[in-house]
The first five atom37 places (N, CA, C, CB, O) and aatype in JSON, in Angstrom:
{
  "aatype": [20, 20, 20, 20, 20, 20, 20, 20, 20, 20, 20, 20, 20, 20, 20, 20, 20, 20, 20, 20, 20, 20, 20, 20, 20, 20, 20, 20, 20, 20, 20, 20, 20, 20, 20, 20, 20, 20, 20, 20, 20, 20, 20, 20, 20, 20, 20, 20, 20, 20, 20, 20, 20, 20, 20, 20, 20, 20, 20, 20, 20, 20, 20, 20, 20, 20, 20, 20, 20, 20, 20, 20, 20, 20, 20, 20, 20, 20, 20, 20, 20, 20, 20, 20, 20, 20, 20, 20, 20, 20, 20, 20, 20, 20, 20, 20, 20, 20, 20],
  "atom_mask": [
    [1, 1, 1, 1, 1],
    [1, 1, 1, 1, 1],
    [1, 1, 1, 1, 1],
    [1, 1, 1, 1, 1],
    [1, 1, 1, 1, 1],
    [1, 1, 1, 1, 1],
    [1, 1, 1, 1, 1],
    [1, 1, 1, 1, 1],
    [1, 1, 1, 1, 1],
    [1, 1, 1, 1, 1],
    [1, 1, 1, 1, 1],
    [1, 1, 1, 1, 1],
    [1, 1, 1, 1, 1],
    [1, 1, 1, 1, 1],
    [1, 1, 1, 1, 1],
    [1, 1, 1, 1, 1],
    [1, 1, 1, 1, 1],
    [1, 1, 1, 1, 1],
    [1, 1, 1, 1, 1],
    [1, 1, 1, 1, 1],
    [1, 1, 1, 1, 1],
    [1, 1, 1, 1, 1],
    [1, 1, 1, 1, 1],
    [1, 1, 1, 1, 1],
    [1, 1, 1, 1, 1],
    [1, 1, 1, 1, 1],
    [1, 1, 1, 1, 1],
    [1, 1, 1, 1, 1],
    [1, 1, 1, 1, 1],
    [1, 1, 1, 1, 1],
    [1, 1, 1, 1, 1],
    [1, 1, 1, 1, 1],
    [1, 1, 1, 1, 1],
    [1, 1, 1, 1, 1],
    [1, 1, 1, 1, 1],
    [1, 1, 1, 1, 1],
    [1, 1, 1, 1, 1],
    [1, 1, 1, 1, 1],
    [1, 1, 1, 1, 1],
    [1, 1, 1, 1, 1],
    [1, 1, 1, 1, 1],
    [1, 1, 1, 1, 1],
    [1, 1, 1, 1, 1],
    [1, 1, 1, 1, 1],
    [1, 1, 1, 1, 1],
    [1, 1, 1, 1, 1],
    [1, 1, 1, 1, 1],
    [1, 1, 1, 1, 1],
    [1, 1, 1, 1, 1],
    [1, 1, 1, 1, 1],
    [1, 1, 1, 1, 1],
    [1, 1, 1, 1, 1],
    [1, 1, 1, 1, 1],
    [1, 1, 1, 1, 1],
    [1, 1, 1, 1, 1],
    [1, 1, 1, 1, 1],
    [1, 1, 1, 1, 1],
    [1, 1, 1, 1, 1],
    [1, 1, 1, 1, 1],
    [1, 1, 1, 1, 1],
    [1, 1, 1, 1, 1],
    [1, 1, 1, 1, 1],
    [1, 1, 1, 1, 1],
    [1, 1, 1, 1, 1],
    [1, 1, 1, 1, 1],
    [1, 1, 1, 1, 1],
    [1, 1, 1, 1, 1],
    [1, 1, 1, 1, 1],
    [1, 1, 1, 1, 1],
    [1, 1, 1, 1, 1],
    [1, 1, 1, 1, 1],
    [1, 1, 1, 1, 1],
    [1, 1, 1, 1, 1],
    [1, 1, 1, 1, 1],
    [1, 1, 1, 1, 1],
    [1, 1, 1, 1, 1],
    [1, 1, 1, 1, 1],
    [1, 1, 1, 1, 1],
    [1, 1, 1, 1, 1],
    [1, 1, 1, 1, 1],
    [1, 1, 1, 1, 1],
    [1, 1, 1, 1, 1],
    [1, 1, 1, 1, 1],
    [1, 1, 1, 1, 1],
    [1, 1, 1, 1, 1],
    [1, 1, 1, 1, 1],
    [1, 1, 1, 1, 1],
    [1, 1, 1, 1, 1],
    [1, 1, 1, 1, 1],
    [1, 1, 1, 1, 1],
    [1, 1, 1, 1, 1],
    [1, 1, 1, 1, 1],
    [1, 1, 1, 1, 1],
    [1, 1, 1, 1, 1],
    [1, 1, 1, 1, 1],
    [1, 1, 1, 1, 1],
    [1, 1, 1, 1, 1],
    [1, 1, 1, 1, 1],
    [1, 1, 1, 1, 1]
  ],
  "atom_positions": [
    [[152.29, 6.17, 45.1], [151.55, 6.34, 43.87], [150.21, 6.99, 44.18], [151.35, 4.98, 43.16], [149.7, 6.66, 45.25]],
    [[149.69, 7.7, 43.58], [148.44, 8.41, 43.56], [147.63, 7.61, 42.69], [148.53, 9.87, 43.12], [147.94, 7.13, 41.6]],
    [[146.35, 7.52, 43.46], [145.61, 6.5, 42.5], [143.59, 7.73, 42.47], [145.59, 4.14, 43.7], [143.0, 8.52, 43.22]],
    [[143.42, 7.15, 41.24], [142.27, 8.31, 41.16], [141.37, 7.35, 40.47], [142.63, 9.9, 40.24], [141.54, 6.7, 39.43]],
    [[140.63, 7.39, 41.08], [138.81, 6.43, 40.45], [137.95, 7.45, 40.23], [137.74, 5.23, 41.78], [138.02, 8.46, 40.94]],
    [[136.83, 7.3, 39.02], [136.15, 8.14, 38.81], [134.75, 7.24, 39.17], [136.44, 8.79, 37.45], [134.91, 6.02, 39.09]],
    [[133.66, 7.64, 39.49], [132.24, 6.73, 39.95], [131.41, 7.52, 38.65], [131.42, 7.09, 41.99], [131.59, 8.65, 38.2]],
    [[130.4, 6.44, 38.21], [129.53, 6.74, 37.75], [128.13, 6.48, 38.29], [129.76, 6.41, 36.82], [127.94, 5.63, 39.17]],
    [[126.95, 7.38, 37.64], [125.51, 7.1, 38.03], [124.95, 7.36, 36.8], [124.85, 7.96, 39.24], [125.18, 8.22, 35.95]],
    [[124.15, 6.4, 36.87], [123.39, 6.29, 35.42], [123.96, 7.01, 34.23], [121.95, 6.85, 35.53], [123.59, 8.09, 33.76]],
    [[124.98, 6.17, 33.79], [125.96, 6.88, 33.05], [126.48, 7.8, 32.44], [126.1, 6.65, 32.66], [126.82, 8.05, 31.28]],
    [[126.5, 8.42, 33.75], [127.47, 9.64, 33.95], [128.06, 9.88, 35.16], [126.86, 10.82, 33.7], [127.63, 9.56, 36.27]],
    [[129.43, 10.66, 34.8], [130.38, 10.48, 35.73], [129.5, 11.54, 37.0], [132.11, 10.98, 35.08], [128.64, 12.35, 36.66]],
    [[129.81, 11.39, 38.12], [129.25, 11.87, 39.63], [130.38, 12.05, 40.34], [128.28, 10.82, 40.47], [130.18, 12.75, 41.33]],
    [[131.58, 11.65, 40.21], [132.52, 12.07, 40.84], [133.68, 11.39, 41.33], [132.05, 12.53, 41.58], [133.31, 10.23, 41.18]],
    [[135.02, 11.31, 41.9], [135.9, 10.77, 41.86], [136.77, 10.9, 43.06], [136.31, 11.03, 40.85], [136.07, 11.41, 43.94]],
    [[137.97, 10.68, 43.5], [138.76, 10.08, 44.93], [139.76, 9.99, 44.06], [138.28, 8.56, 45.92], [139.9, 9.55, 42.92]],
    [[140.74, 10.76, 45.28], [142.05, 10.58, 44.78], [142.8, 10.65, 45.9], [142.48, 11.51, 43.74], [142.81, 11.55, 46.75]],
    [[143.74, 9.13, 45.83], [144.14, 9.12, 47.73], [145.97, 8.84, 46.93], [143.07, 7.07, 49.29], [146.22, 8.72, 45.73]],
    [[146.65, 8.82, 47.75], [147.6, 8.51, 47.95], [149.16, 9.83, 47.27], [147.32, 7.06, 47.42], [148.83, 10.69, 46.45]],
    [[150.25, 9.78, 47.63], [151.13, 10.86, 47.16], [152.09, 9.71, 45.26], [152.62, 11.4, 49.11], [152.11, 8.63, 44.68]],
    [[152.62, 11.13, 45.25], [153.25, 10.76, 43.62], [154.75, 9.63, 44.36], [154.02, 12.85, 42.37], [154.89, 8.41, 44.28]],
    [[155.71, 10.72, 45.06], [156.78, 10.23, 45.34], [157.22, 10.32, 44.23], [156.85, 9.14, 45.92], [157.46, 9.23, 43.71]],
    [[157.51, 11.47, 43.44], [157.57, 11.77, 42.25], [159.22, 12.26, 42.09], [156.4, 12.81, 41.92], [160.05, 11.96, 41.23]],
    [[159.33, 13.23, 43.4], [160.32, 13.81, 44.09], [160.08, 14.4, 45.3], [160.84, 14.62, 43.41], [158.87, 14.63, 45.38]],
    [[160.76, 14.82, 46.45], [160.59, 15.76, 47.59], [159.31, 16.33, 48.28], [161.2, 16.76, 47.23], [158.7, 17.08, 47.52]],
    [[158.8, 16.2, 49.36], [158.07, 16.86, 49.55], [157.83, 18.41, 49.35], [158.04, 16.5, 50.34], [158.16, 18.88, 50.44]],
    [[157.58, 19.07, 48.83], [157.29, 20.31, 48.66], [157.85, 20.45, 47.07], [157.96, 21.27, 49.85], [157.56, 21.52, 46.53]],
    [[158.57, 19.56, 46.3], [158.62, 19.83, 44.94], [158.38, 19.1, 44.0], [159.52, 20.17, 44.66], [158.9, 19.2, 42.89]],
    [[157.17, 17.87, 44.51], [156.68, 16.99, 43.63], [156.03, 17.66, 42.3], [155.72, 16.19, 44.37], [154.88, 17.99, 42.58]],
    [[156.25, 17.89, 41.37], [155.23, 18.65, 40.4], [154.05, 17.56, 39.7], [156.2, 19.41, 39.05], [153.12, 17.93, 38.99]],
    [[154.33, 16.25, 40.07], [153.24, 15.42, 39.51], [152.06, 15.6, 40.65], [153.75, 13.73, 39.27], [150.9, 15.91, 40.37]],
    [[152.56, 15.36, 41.94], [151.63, 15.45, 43.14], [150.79, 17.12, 42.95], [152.73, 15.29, 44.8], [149.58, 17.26, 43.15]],
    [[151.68, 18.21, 42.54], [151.31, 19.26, 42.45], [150.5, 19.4, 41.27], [152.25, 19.99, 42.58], [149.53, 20.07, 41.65]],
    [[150.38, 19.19, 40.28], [149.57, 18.73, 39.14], [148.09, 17.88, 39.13], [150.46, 17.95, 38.5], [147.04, 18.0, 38.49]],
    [[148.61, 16.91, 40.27], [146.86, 16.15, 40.72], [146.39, 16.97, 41.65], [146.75, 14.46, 41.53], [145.16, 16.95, 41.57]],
    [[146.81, 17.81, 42.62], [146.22, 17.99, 43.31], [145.74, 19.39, 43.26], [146.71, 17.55, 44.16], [145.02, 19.62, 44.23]],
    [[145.89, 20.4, 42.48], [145.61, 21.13, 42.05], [144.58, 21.38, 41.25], [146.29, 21.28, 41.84], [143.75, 22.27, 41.44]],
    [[144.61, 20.49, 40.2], [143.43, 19.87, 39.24], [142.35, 19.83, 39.88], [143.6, 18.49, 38.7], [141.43, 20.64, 39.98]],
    [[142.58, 18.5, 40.47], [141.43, 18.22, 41.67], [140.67, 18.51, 42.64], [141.55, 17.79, 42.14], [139.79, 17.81, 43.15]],
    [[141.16, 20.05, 43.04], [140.51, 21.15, 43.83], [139.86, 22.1, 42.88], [141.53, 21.91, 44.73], [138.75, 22.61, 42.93]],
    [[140.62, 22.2, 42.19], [140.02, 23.34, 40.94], [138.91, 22.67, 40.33], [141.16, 23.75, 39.58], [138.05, 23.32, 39.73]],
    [[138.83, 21.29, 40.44], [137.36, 20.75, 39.82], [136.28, 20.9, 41.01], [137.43, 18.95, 39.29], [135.11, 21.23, 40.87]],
    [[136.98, 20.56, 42.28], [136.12, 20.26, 43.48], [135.84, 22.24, 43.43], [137.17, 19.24, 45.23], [134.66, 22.55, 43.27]],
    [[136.34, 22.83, 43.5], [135.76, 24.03, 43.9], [135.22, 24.98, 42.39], [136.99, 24.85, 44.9], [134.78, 26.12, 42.58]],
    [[135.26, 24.58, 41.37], [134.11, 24.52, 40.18], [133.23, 24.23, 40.37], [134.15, 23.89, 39.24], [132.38, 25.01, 39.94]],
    [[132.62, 22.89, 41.18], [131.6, 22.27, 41.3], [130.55, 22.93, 41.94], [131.86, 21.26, 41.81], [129.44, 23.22, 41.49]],
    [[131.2, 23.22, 43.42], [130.8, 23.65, 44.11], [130.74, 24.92, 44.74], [130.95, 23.07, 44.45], [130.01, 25.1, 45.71]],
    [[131.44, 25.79, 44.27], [131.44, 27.9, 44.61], [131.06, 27.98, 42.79], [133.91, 29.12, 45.33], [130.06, 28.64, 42.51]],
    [[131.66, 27.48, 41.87], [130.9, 28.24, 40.56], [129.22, 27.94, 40.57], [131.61, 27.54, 38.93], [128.22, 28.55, 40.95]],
    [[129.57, 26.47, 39.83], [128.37, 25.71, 39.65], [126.94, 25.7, 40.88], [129.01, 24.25, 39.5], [125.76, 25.62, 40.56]],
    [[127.5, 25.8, 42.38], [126.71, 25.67, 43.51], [126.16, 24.45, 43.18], [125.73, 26.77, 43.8], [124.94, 24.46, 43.02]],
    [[126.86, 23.12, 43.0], [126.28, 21.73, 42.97], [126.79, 21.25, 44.77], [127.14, 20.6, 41.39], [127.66, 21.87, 45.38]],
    [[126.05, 20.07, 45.35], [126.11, 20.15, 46.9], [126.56, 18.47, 46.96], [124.39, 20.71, 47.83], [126.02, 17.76, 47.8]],
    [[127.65, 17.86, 45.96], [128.67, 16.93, 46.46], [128.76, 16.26, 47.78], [129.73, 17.52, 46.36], [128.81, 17.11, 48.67]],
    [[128.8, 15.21, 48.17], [129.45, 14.84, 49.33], [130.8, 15.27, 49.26], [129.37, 13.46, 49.58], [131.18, 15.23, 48.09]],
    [[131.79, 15.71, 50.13], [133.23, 15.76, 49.72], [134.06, 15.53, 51.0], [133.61, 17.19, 49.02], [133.65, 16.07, 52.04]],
    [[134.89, 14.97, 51.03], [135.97, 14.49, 52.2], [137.31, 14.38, 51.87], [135.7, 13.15, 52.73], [137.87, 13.48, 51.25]],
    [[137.94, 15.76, 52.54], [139.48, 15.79, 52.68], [140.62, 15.3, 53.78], [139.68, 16.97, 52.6], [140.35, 15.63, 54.94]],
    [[141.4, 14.85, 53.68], [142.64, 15.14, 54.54], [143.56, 14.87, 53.8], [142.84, 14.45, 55.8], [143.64, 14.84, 52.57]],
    [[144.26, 14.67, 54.58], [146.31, 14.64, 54.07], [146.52, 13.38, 52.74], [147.71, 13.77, 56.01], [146.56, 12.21, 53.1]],
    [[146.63, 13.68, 51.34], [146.47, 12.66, 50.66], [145.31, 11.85, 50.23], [147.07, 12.09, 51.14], [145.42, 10.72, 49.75]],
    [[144.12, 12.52, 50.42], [142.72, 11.91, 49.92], [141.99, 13.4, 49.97], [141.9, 10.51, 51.09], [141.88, 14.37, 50.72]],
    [[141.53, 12.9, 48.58], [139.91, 13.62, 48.17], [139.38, 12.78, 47.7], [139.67, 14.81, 47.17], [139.75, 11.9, 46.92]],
    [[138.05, 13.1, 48.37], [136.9, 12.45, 47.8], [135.28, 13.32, 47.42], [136.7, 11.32, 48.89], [134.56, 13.89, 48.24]],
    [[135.06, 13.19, 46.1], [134.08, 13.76, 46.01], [133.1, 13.28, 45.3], [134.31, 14.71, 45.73], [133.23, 13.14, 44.08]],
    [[131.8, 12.88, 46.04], [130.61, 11.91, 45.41], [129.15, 12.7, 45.16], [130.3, 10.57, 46.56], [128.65, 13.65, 45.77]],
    [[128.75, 12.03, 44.18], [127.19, 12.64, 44.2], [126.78, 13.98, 43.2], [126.9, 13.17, 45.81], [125.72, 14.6, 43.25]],
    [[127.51, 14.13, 42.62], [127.6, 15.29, 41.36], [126.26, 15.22, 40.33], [129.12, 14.95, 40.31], [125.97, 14.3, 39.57]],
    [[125.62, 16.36, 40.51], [124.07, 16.27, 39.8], [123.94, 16.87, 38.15], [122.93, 17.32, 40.85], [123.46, 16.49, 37.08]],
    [[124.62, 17.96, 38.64], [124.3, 19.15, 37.14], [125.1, 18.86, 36.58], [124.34, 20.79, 37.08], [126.12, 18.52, 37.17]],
    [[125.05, 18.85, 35.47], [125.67, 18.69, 33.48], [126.85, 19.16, 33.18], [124.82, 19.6, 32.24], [127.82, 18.76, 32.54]],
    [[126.33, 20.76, 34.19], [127.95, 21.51, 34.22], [128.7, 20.6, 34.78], [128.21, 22.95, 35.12], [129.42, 19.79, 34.2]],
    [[128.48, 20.76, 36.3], [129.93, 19.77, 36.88], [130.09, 18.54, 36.03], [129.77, 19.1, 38.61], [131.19, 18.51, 35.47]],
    [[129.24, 17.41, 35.75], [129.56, 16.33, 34.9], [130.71, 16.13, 34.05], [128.68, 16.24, 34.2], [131.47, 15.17, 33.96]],
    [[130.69, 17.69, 33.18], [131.43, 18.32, 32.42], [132.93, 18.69, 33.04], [130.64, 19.41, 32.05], [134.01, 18.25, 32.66]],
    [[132.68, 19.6, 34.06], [133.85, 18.9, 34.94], [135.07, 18.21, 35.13], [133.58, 18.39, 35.32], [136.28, 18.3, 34.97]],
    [[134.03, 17.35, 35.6], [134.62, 15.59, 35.89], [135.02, 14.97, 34.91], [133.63, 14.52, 36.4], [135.65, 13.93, 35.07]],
    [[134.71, 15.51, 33.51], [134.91, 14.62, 32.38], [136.39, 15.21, 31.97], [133.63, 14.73, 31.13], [137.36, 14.55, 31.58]],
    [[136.3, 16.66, 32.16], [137.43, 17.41, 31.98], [138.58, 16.96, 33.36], [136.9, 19.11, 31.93], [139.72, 17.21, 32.98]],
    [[138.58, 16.59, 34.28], [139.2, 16.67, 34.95], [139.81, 14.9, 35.01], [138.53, 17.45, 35.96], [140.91, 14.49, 35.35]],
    [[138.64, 14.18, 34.55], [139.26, 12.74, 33.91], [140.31, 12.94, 33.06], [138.25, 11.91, 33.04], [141.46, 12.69, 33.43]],
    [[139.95, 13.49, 31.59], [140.74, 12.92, 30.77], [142.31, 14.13, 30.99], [139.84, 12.78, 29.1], [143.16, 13.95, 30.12]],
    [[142.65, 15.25, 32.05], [143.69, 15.41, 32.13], [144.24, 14.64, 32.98], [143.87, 16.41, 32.24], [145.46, 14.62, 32.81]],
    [[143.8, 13.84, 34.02], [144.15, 13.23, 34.7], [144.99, 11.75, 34.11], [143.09, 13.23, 35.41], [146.02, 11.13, 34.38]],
    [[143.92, 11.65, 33.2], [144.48, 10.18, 32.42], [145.77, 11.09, 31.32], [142.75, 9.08, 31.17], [146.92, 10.66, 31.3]],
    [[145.49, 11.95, 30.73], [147.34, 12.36, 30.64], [148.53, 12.79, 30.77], [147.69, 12.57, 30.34], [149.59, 12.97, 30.17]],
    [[147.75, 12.95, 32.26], [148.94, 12.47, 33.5], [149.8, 11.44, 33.96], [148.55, 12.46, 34.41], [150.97, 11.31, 34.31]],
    [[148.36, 10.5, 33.79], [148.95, 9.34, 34.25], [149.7, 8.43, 33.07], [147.84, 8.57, 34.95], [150.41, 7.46, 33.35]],
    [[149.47, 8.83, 31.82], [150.45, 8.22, 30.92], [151.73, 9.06, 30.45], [149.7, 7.84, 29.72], [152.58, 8.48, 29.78]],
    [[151.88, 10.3, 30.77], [153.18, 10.65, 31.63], [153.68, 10.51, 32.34], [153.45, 11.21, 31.95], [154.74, 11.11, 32.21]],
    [[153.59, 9.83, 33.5], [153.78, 9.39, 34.48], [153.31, 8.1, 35.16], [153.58, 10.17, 34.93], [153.27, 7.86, 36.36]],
    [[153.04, 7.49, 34.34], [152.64, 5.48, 35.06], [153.44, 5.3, 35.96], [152.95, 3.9, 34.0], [152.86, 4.52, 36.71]],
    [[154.54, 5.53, 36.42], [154.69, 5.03, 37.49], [154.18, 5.89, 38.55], [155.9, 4.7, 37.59], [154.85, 5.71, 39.57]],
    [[153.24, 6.75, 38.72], [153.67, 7.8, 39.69], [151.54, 7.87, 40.02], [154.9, 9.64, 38.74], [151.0, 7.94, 41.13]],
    [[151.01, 7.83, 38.96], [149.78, 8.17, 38.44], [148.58, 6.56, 38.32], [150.24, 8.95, 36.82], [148.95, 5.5, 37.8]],
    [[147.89, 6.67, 38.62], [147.11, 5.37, 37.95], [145.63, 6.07, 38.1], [147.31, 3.62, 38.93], [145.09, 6.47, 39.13]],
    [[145.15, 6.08, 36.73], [143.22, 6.5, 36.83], [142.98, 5.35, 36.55], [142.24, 7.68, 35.7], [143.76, 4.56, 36.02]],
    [[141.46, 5.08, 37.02], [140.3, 4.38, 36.3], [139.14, 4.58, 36.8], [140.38, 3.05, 36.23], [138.15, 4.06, 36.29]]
  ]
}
């Protein structure tokens, strides 16, 4: 299951982690796994080559993590990249879990 937390700072979202695989189907033809993780770079590299916001961020095999999000834009983002995430995951509850 892929599980995705979003963090807040002084209420607003700053950024979010997303560890684990869908097991949705096959390696190389998960389309739920391919769906989070796609998203989730496309926000991480919005943030940071559009926006030039300077994130903590930490990858490997099955985890992103990205903390510390300052500007309004990215905020915006993250907010966008929440709520597709959350209707993901109610397409997919078994596969998906945000909070």
């Amino acid at each position: 299951m892929i599980t995705v937390e979003f963090f807040e700072s002084e209420g607003s979202l700053s950024g979010f982690e997303v560890k684990g695989h869908a097991l949705f189907a096959a390696h190389g033809s998960d389309i739920v796994c391919s769906a989070v993780s796609s998203a989730a770079i496309m926000a991480a590299n919005t943030i940071t080559e559009v926006f030039g916001d300077t994130p903590e961020i930490e990858t490997e095999e099955g985890h992103l993590l990205l903390k510390g999000v300052k500007s309004q834009s990215s905020q915006g983002v993250l907010s966008g990249l929440k709520l597709h995430l959350e209707q993901l995951a109610q397409q997919y509850p078994e596969h998906v879990t945000v909070s």
